[in-house]
C-alpha positions as CSV (number, residue, x, y, z in Angstrom):
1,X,-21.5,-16.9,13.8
2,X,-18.6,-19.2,12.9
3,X,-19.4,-18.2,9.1
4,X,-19.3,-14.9,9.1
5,X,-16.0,-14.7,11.1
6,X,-14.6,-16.9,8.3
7,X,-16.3,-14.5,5.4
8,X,-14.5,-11.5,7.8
9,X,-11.3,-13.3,7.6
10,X,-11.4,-13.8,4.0
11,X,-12.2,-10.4,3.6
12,X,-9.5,-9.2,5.8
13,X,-7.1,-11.3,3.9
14,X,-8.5,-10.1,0.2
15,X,-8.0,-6.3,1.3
16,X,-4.4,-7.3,2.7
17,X,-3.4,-9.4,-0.5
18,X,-4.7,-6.8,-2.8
19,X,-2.9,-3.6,-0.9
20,X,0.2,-6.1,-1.2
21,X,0.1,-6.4,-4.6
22,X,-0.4,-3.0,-5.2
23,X,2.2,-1.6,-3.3
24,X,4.9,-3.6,-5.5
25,X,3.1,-3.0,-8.8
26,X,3.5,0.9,-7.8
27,X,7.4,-0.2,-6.9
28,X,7.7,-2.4,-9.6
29,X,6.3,0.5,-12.5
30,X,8.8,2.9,-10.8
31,X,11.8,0.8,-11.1
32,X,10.9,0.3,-14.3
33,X,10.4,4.0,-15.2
34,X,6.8,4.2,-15.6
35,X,6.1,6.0,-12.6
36,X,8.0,8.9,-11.7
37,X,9.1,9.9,-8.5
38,X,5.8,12.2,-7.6
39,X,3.4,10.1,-8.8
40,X,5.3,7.1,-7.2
41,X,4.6,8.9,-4.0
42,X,0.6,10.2,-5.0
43,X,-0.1,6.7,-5.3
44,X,1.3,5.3,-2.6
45,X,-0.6,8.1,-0.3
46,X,-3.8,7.2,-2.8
47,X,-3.3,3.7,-1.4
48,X,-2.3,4.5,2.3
49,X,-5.7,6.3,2.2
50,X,-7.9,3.5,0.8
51,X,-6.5,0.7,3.0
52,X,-6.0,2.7,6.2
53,X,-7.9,0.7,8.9
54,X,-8.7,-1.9,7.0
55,X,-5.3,-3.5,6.7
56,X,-3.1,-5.5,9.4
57,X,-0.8,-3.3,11.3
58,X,2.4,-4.5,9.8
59,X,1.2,-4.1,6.7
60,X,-0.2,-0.6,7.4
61,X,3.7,0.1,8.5
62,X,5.5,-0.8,5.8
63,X,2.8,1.3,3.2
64,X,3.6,4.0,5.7
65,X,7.5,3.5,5.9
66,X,7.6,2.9,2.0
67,X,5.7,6.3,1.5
68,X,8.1,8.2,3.8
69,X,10.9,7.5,1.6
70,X,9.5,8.5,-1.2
71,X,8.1,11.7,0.2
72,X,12.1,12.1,1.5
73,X,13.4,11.4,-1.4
74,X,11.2,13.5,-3.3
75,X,12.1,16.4,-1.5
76,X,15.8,16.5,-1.8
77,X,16.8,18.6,-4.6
């Protein structure tokens, strides 16, 4: 029992570390004006759909928070 809640942990902590890095190599591309606004914000809803549930909560918030102001800032003319 003991094993698998440390294979779960691990696990938990791979898909956490990987939405992290991928949220600031989507920020990182856009500051750098590979991504444009639009497809700043498709990918971070693409990612927001992949790791919901699976990531921790404050994690979960700030893909959440990060794709709100996007999606605000894409909407302003």
């Amino acid at each position: 029992m003991m094993k698998e809640l440390n294979a779960y942990e691990e696990l938990r902590y791979e898909i956490n570390r990987k939405a992290t890095e991928t949220l600031m190599h989507l920020l990182l591309c856009y500051e750098h004006g590979k991504l444009s606004t639009e497809a700043l914000s498709a990918s971070i809803d693409t990612l927001f759909m992949a790791v919901s549930g699976l990531v921790d909560g404050d994690l979960f918030d700030m893909i959440t928070a990060t794709s709100e102001i996007f999606k605000s800032t894409n909407s302003n003319p």
